[in-house]
C-alpha positions as CSV (number, residue, x, y, z in Angstrom):
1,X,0.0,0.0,0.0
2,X,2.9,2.4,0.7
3,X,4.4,2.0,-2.5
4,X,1.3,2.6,-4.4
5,X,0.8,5.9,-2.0
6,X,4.0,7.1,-3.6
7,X,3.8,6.2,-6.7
8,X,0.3,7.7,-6.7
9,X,2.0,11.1,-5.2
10,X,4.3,11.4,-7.7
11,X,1.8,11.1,-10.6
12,X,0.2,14.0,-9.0
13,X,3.2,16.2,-9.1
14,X,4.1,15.4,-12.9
15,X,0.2,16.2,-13.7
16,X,0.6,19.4,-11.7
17,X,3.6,20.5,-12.9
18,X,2.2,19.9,-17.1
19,X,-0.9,21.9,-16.1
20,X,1.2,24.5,-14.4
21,X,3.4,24.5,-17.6
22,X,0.8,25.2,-20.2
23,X,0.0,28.8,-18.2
24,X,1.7,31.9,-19.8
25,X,4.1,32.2,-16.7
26,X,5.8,29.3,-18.5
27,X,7.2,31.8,-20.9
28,X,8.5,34.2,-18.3
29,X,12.1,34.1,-16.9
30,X,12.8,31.6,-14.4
31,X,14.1,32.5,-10.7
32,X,16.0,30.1,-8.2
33,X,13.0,28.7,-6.3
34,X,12.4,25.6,-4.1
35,X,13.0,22.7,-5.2
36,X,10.6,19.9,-6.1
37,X,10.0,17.9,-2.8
38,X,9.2,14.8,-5.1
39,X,10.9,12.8,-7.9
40,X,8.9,13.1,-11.1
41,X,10.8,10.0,-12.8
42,X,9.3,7.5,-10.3
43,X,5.8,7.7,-12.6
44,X,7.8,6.7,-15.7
45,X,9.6,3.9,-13.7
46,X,7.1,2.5,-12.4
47,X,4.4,0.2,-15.4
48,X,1.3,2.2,-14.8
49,X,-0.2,-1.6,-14.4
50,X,0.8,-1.5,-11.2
51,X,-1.6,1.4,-9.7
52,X,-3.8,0.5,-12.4
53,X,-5.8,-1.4,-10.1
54,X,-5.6,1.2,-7.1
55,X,-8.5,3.0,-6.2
56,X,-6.5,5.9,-5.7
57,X,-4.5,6.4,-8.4
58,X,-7.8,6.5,-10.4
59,X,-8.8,9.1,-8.0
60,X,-5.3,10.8,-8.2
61,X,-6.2,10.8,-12.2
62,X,-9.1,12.5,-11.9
63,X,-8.2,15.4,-9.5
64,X,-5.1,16.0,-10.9
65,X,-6.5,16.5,-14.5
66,X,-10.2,18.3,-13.8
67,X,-8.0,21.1,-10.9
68,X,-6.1,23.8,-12.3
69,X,-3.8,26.3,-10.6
70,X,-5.2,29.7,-9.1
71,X,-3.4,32.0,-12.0
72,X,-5.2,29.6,-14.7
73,X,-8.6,29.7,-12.9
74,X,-8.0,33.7,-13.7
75,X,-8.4,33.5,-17.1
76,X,-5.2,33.3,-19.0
77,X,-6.5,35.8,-21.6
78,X,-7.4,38.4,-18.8
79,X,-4.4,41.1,-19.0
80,X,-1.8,41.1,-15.8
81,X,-0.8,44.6,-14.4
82,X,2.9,45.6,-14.6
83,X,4.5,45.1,-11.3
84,X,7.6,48.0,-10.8
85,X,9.7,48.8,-7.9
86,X,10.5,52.7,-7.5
87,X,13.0,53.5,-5.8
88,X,15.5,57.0,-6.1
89,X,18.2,59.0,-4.5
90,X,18.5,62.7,-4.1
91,X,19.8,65.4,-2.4
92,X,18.6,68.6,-1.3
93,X,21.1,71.7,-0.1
94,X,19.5,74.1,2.4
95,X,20.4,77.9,3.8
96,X,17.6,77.3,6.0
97,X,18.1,73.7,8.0
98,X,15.3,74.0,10.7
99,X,12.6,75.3,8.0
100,X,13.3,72.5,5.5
101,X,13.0,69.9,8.1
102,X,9.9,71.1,9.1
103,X,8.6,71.0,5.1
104,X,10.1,67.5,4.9
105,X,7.6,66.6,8.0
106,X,4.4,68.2,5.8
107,X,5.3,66.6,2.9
108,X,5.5,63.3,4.5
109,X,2.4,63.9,6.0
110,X,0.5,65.0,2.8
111,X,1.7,62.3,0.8
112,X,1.4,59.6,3.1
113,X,4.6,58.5,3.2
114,X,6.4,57.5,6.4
115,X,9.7,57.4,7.6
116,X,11.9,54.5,7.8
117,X,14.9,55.6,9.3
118,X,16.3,58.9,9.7
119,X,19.7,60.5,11.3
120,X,20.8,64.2,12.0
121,X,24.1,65.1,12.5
122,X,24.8,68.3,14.7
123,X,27.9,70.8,15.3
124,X,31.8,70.1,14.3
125,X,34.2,70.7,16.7
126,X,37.0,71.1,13.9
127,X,34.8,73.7,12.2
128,X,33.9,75.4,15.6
129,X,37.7,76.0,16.8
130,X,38.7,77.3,13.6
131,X,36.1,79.8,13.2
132,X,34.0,78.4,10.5
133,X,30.4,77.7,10.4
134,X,29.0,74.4,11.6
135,X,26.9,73.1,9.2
136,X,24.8,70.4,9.6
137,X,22.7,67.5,7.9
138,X,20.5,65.0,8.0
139,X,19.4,61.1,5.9
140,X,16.1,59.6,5.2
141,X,14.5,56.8,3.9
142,X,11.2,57.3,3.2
143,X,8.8,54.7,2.2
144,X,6.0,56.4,-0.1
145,X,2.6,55.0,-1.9
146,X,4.0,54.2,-5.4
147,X,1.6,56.6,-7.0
148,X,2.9,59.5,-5.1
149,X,6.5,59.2,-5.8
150,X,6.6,61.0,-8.7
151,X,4.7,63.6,-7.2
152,X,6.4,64.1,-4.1
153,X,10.1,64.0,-6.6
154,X,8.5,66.9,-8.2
155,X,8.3,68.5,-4.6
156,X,11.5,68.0,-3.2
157,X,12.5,71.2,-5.2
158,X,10.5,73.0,-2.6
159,X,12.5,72.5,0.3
160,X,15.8,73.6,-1.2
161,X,18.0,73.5,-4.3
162,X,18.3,69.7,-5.7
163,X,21.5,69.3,-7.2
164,X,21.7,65.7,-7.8
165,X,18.9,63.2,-7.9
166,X,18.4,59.5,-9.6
167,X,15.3,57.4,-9.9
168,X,15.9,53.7,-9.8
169,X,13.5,51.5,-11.7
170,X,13.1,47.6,-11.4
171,X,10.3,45.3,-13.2
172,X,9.9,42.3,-11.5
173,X,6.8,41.5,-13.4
174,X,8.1,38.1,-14.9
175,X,9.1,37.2,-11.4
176,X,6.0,37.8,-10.0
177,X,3.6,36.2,-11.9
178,X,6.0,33.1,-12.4
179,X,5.9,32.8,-8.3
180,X,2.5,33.1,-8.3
181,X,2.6,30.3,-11.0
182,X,4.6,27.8,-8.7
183,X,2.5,29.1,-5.8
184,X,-0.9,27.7,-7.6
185,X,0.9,24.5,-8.8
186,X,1.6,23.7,-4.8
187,X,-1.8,24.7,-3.8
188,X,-3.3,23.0,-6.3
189,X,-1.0,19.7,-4.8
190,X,-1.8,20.8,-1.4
191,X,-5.3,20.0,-2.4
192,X,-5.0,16.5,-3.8
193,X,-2.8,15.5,-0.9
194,X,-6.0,16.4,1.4
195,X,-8.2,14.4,-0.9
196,X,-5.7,11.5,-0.9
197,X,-5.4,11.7,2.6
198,X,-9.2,10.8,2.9
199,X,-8.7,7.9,1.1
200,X,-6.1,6.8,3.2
201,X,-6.3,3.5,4.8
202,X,-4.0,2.6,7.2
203,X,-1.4,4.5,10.0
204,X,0.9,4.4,7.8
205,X,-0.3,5.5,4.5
206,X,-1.7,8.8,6.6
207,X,2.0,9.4,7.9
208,X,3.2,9.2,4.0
209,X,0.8,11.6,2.7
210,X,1.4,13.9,6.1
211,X,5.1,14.2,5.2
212,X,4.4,14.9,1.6
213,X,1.7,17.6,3.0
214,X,4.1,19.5,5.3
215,X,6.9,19.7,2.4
216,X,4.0,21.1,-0.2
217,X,2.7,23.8,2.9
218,X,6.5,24.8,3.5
219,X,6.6,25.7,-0.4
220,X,3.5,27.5,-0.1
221,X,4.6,29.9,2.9
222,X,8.1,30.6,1.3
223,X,6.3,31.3,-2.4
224,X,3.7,33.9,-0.2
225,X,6.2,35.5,2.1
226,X,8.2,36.2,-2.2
227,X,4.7,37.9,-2.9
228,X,3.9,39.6,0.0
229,X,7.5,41.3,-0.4
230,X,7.0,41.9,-3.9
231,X,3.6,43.4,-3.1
232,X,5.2,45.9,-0.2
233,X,8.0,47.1,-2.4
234,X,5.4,47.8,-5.7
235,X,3.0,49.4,-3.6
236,X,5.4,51.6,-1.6
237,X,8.6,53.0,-3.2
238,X,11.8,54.4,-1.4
239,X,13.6,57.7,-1.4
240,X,16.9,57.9,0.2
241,X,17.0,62.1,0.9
242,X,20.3,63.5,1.9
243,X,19.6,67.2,3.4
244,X,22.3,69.2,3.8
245,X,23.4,72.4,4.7
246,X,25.5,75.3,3.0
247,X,26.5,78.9,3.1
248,X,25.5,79.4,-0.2
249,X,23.8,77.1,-3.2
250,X,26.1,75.0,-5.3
251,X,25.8,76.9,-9.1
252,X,24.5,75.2,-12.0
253,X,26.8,74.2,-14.0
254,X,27.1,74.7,-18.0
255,X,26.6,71.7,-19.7
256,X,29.5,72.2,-22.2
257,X,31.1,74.7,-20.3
258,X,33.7,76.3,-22.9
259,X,37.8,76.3,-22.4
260,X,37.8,80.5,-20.7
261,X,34.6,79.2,-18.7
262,X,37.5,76.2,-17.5
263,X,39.9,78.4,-17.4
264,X,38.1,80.9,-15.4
265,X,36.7,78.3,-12.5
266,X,39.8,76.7,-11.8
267,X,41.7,80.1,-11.1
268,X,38.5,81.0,-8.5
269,X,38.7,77.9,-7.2
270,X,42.8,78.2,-6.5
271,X,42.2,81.5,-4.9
272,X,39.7,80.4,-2.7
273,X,41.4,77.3,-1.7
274,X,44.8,79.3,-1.0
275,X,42.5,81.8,0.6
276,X,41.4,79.3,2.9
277,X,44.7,77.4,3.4
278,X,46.4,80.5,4.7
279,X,43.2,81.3,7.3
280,X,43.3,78.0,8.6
281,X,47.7,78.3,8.8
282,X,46.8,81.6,10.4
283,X,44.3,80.1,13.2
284,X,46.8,77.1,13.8
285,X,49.7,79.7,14.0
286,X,47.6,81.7,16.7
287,X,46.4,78.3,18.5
288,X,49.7,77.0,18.6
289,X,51.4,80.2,20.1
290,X,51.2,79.7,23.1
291,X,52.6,76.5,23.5
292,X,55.4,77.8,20.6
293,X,56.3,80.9,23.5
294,X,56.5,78.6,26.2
295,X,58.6,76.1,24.3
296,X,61.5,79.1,23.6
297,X,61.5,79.6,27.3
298,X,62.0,76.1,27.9
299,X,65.1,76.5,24.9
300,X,66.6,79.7,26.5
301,X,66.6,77.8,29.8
302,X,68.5,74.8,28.6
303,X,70.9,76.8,26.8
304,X,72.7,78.2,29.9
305,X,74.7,75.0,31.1
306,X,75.2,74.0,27.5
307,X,77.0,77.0,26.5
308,X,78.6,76.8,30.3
309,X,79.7,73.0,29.5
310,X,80.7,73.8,26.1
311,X,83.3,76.8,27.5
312,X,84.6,74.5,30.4
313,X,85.2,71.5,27.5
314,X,86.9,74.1,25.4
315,X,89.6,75.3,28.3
316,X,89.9,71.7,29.0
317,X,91.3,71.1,25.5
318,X,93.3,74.4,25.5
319,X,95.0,73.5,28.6
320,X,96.0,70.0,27.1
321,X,97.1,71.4,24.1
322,X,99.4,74.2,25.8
323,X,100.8,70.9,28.2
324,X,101.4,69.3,24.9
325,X,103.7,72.3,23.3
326,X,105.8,72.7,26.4
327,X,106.4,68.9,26.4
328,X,107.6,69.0,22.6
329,X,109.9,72.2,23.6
């Protein structure tokens, strides 16, 4: 009886799998998915004489052959909606940090968007000591309703000037509907298993078609979580927004600047730099001068009984040199 549960199993698989296969999602591009919990070649190994006479196998026939999957049930002519992932980064430059935060909030809010995770980073001692102005800026991902991203792209330009920004695009359509495929080939298993187990006769057989059962409902809740996620990221897109804050807007920038307009930049830009390497050498100088003043002191100290040992050395030597001269007289 156990062989003929098997052998019965696998039949149902093989018959699954071919009505599975004649679907569109056949067509699609494959993605690594669990793999087959039973061995297809057993039903062409085995003579079909020998479940012939089985009660089940002609019940295995006929449930196997009159179920389809869910995505066929569907109606394979009825057209299947694009599924896209959103996603972008951007960057938003601010004279005004406090106020664009607070338009970042109302935004959020209008849009119905929420915040995933978000960071804020405050005052620079570095900056502070030398004078300069401490700048600050902030991160967040945002998870937005996928027909409100482009919207709420648009509106970014409100809080600030945008000087770099990059939508991300990713159509997992073909992956979808070929999960959802493999998910209505298991159910459709998951199914005949519970009708097989019915017809089940002995302890035995009912453990067989049990372990069968829990391998098919593993595949099932792995293939739904794939959707679910699928689902979450098409319905709500990210933005990553980087808000920072400046003195003074970064200028647009020709887009075939010409070779004076070249020329031109990099001199401004040398002068500034060099302008601000001598301000900072000038704040080091005046940090540092106290510990420079301190340090002579320290030298003008030390000198004394060097110069006083290097005068007692040199009458040593003179003395032995004038002992010397007498002797050769």
């Amino acid at each position: 009886m156990k062989k003929r549960i098997c052998l019965v199993l696998s039949l149902i698989m093989l018959l699954s799998l071919c009505a599975c296969g004649s679907t569109k999602s056949a067509a699609l591009t494959p993605v690594p998915m669990p793999e087959m919990m039973y061995d297809a070649a057993a039903v062409y190994q085995a003579p079909m004489e020998a479940v012939a006479g089985s009660g089940l196998a002609s019940y295995a026939s006929t449930v196997t052959v009159n179920e389809k999957p869910a995505a066929e049930e569907s109606g394979e002519n009825e057209a299947r909606a694009d599924k896209i992932i959103y996603s972008a980064d951007a960057t938003v430059e601010t004279t005004a940090f406090e106020e664009t935060l607070d338009k970042l909030d109302k935004l959020i809010e209008k849009y119905g968007a929420w915040v995933e995770s978000s960071s804020v980073s405050g005052a620079n001692y570095s900056d502070i000591s030398r004078g300069r102005r401490s700048l600050r800026s902030a991160s967040y991902t945002l998870r937005i309703p996928a027909e409100s991203f482009d919207t709420l792209m648009q509106g970014l330009s409100d809080l600030g000037n945008v000087p770099y920004s990059h939508i991300y695009t990713e159509n997992v359509t073909a992956r979808y509907y070929d999960t959802q495929a493999r998910l209505g080939s298991y159910k459709t298993q998951e199914q005949s298993l519970l009708r097989l187990m019915e017809k089940a006769e002995s302890v035995e057989d009912i453990i067989t078609v049990e372990d069968k059962l829990s391998e098919v409902r593993y595949n099932i809740e792995s293939l739904q979580s794939m959707i679910n996620n699928y689902d979450r990221q098409v319905s709500y897109s990210s933005v990553y927004l980087s808000i920072e804050e400046v003195a003074e807007y970064t200028p647009s920038v020709p887009v075939n600047p010409s070779f004076g307009e070249r020329i031109a930049e990099a001199f401004s830009d040398g002068i500034e730099n060099a302008i601000e390497f001598l301000s900072d050498a000038l704040v080091w100088l005046i940090e540092a001068l106290p510990a420079l003043v301190l340090l002579a002191v320290v030298i003008i100290i030390l000198s004394f009984p060097v110069k006083k040992l290097r005068a007692k050395r040199k009458a040593k030597k003179a003395a032995k040199q004038a002992v010397k001269t007498e002797e050769k007289k």
